[in-house]
N, C-alpha and C positions, 0 to 999 in steps of 0.2 A: 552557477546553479546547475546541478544535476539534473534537472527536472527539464530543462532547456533542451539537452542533449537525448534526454528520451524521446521529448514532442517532435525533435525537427529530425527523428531516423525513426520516427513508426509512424502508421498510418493513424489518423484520427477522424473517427468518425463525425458529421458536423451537428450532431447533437451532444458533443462532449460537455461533463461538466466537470470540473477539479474544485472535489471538497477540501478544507481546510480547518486549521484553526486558526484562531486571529493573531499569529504570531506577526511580529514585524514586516520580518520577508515578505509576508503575504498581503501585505496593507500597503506596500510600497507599489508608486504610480509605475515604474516600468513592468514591475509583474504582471501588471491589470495589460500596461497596453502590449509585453509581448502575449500573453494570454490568447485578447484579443485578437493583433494579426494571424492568429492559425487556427481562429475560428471556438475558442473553446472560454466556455461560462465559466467566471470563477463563483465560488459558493466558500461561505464562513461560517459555522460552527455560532451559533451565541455565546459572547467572554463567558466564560468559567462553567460554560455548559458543555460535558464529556458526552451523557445521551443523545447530544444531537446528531453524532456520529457513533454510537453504542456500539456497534458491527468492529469497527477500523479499530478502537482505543482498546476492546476485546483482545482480537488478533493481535497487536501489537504489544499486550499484557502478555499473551501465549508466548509471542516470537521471544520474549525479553528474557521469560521466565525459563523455557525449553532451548534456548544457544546463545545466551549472554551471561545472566547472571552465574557468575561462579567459575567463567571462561573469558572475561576481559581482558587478562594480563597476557592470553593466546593470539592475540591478534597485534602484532610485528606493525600493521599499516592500514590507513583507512581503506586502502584498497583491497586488505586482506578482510578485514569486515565488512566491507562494501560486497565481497562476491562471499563471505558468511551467509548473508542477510537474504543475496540473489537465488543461491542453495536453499533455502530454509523456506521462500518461500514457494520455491520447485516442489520440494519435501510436502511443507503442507497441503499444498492444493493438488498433489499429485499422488503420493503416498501414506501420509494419517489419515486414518481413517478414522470416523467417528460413527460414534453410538448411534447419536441423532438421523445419522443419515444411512441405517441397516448395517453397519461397518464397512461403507464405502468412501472414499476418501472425496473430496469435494467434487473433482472429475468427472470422477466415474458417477459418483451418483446424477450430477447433471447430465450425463447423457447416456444416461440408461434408459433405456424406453420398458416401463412398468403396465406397457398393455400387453 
């Protein structure tokens, strides 16, 4: 599990919580207890409900549509889409900018001080 390898080389703060959807992986008893020993809530999605995460299923419609679809057969290794994915989301949160947010890119607009 990839998810493993991120919790146990970054820091976590002890109010974490790792939303989800009820997919298998995530209902299985080791998940819940390594979760557990490093302090972090797991959280599930109601089956077959996408707005309960609305935000995340959004974003990952963008990611899909903006450096997947149409560019599958470009990626050689899951490691080559694995740092596709790691890029794109550098890209979105650092450089798109959107409408909604004055044309500043998710960043920037968080920490712009508008007094």
């Amino acid at each position: 599990m990839r998810i493993r390898f991120s919790i146990v080389t970054k820091a976590v703060n002890t109010n974490t919580i790792l939303h989800s959807d009820q997919g298998c992986q995530y209902q299985h008893d080791s998940y819940h207890r390594f979760l557990e020993s490093k302090g972090i809530q797991a959280s599930m999605s109601r089956k077959g409900n996408s707005q309960d995460n609305g935000r995340m299923e959004s974003f990952f419609g963008i990611l899909k549509s903006e450096m997947f679809y149409g560019y599958e057969k470009t990626f050689k290794s899951l490691n080559q889409l694995e740092q596709a994915i790691i890029d794109y989301i550098d890209y979105y949160n650092n450089k798109r900018i959107k409408i909604k947010l004055k044309g500043l890119s998710s960043v920037q607009y968080r920490t712009k001080s508008f007094g």
